[in-house]
C-alpha positions in Angstrom: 0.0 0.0 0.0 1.4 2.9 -1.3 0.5 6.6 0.4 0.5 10.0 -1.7 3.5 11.8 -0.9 1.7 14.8 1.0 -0.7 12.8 2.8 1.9 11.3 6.0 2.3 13.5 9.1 2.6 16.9 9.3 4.2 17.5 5.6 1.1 18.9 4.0 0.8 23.0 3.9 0.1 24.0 6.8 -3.4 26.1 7.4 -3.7 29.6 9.9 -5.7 28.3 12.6 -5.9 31.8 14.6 -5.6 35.1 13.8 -2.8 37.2 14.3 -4.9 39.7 17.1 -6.3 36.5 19.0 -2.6 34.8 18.7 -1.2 38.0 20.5 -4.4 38.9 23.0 -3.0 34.9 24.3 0.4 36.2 24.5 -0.3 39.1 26.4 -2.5 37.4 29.0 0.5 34.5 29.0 3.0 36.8 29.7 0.0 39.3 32.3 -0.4 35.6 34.2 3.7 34.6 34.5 4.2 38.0 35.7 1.8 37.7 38.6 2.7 34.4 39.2 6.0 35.6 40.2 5.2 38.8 42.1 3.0 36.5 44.3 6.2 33.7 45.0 8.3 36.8 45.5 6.1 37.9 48.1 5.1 34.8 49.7 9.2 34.7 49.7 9.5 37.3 51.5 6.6 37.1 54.1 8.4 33.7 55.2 12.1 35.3 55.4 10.5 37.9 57.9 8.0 35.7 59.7 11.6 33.8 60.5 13.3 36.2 61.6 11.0 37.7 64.1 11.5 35.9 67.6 8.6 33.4 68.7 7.2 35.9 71.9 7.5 33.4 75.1 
């Protein structure tokens, strides 16, 4: 059995499946969501360095 040249895997022309605004509205909010992500470990970071380094009152 003998398959057309074009019709294996992902050799055929490939189509636009979004467009360009949607592509970069995804990117924003991507890069919006890794950016909080981070502000909230750096604080969380924080909070613990100074929660240690107060003295446990007696």
């Amino acid at each position: 059995m003998i398959r057309p040249s074009g019709a294996a895997g992902f050799s055929g022309r490939s189509a636009p499946v979004a467009s360009s605004r949607l592509t970069d509205a995804v990117a924003a909010s991507l890069a919006i969501g890794s950016l909080s992500l981070c502000l909230i470990v750096t604080l969380t970071v924080l909070s613990i360095k100074i929660s240690m380094a107060m003295p446990i009152p007696a």
